[in-house]
C-alpha positions as CSV (number, residue, x, y, z in Angstrom):
1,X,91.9,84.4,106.9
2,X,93.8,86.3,109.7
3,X,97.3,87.8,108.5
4,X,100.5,88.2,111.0
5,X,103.0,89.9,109.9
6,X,106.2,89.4,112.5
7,X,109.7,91.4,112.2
8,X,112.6,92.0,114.8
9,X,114.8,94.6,115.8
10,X,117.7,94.7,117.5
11,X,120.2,91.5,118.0
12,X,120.8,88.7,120.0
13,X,124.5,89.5,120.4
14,X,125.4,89.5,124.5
15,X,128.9,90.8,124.3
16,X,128.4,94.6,125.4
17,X,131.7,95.3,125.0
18,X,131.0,95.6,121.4
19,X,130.2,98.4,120.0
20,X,127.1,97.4,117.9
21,X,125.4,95.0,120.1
22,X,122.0,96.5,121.0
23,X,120.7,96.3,124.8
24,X,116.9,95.7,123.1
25,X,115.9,92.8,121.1
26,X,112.3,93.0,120.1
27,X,109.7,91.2,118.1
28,X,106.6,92.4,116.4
29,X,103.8,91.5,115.2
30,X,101.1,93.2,113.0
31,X,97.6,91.9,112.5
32,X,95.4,92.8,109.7
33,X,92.3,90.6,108.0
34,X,93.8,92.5,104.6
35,X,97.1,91.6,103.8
36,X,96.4,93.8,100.4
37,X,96.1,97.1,102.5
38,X,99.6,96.3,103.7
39,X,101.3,95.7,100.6
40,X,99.2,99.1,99.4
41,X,101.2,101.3,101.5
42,X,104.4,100.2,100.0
43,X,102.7,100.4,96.4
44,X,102.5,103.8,97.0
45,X,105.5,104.6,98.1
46,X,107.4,103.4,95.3
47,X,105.0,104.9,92.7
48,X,106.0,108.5,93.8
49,X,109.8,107.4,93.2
50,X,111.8,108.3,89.9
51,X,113.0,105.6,88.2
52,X,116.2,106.0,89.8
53,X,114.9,105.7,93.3
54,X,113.1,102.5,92.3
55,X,116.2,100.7,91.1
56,X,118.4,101.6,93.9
57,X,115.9,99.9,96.4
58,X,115.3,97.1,94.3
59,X,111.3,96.4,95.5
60,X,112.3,96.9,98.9
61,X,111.9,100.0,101.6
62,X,114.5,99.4,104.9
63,X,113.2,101.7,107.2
64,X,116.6,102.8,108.9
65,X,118.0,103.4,105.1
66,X,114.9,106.4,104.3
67,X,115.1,109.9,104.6
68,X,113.0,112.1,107.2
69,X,110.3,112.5,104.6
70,X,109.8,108.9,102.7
71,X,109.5,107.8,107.3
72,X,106.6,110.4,107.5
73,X,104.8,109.1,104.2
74,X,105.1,105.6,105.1
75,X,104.4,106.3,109.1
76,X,101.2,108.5,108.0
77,X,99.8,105.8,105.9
78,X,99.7,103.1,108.4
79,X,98.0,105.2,110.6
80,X,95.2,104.9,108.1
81,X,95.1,101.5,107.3
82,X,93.1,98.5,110.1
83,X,96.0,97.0,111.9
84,X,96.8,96.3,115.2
85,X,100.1,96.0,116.7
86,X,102.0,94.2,119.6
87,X,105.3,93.7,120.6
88,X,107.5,92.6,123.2
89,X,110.9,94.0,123.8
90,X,113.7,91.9,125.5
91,X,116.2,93.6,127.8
92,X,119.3,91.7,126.4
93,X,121.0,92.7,130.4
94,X,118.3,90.9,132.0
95,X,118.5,87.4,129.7
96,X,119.3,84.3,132.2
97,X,122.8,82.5,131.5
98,X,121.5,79.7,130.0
99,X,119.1,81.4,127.4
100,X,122.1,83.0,126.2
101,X,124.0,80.3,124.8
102,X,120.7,79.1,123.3
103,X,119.8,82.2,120.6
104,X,117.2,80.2,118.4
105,X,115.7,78.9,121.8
106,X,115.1,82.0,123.4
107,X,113.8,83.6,119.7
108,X,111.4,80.7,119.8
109,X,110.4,81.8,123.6
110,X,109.9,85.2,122.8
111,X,108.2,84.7,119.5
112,X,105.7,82.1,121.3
113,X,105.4,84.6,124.3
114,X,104.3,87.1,121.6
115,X,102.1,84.7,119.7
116,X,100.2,83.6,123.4
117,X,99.3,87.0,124.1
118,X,97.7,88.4,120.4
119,X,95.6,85.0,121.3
120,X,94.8,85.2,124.7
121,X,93.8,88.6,124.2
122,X,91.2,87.9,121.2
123,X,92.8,90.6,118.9
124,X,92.1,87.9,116.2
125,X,88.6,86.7,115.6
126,X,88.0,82.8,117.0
127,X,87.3,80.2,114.1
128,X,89.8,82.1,111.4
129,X,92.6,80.3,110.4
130,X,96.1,82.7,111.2
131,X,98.7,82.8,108.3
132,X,102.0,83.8,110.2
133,X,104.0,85.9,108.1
134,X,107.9,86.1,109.2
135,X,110.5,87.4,107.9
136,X,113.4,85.1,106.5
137,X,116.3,85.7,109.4
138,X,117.7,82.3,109.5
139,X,119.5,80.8,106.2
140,X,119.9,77.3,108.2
141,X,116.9,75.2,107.4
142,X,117.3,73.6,110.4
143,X,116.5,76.8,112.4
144,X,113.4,77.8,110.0
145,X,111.5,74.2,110.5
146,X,112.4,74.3,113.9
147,X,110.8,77.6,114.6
148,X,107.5,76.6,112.1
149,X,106.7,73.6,114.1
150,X,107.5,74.9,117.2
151,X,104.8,77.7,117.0
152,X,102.4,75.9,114.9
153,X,102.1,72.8,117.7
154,X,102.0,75.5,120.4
155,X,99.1,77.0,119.1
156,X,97.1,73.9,118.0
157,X,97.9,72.8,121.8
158,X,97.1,75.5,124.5
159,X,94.9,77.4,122.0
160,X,93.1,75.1,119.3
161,X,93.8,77.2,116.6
162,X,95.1,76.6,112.9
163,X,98.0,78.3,112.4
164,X,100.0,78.7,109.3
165,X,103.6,79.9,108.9
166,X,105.5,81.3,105.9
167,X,108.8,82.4,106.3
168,X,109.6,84.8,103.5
169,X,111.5,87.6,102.1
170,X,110.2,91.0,102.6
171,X,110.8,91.6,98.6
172,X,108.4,88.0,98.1
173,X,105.9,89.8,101.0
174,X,105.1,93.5,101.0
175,X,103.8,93.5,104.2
176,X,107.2,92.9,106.0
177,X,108.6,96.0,104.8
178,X,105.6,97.3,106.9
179,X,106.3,95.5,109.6
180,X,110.5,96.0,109.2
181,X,109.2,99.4,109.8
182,X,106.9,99.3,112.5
183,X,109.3,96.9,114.6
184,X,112.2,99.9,114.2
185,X,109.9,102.6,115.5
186,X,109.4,100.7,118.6
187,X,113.0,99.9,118.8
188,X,113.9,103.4,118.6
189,X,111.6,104.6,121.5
190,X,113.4,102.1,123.7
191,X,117.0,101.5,122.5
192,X,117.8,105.5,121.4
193,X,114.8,106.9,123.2
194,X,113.4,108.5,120.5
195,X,109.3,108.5,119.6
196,X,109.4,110.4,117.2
197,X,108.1,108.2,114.8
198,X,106.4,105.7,117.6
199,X,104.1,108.7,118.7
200,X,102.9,108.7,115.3
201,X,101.2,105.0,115.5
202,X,100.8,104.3,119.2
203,X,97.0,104.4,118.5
204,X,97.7,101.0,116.5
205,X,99.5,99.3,119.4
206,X,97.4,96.9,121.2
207,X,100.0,95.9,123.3
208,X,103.4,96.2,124.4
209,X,105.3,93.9,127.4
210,X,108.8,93.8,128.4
211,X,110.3,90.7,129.1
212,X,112.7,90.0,131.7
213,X,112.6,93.7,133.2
């Protein structure tokens, strides 16, 4: 079994005028043939918190909530662990009109983008069946099915593979909080131009487009 693990950053907000919408929007995914050496590096983390740090985090690490030095742990053991990133960041400015008024359309054009590439390029052995790991961002049910048979019948179609797709929480699946994040170091290097923490796992990334430059 192949694992992807997919998380976002950024929004799909298009109103610039406000002061939280992001000008990135960017999706990631991590692949790994051990989904238990993901949820290790979160293990570990939490087992050098106090009881106290434990509690307020309740099972799960948000990246943009940690300190300087609980970043450097986390960033220095995914360094060590087989994985191999890719990710495709959306300039939000460049989006076409009608792809705008669309959101779950144009997240199910980049995600499928994304999904195209990790298999055109063979970064996941032929003949394994792919369990698709994303993270739960749509509380309509609608959306979710939409998006899991969407990808699945893309991938059965141009690529003859068997894909599997579990939409879950990142408390149900450790290695979300690993890809949650991954997908905000990447963001940073484009959105606040910082690589601070990017330079510390670029030899993991495997790819990295933008869309719509």
């Amino acid at each position: 079994m192949a694992y992807i693990f997919m998380d976002e950053s950024g929004d799909l907000g298009f109103d610039f005028s406000k002061k939280k919408t992001t000008t990135f929007f960017l999706v990631t995914f991590i692949f790994t043939t051990s989904k238990r050496s993901c949820e290790r590096i979160i293990k570990d983390i939490f087992r050098n918190f106090t009881p106290a740090q434990r509690k307020r985090r309740k099972g799960i690490i948000h990246c943009t909530k940690e300190d300087q030095v609980i970043r450097k742990r986390i960033f220095n053991k995914i360094r060590n662990v087989d994985i191999k990133i890719i990710s495709i960041i959306l300039n939000k400015q460049k989006v076409y009109t009608r792809l705008k008024d669309e959101k779950h359309v144009l997240y199910n054009y980049v995600t499928n983008i994304l999904l195209d590439r990790i298999l055109s390029k063979g970064i996941i052995p032929g003949g394994k069946t792919i369990n698709l790991i994303a993270s739960k961002r749509e509380t309509n049910k609608f959306f979710n099915q939409n998006f899991k048979s969407y990808l699945e019948q893309q991938a059965n179609k141009i690529h003859n593979v068997r894909l599997e797709i579990d939409i879950k929480t990142p408390y149900e699946e450790k290695g979300l909080q690993v890809a949650d994040c991954i997908s905000w170091a990447i963001f940073r290097k484009y959105e606040f131009k910082d690589r601070t923490y990017y330079d510390l796992i670029r030899g993991k990334i495997a790819e990295e487009n933008m869309l719509f430059h």
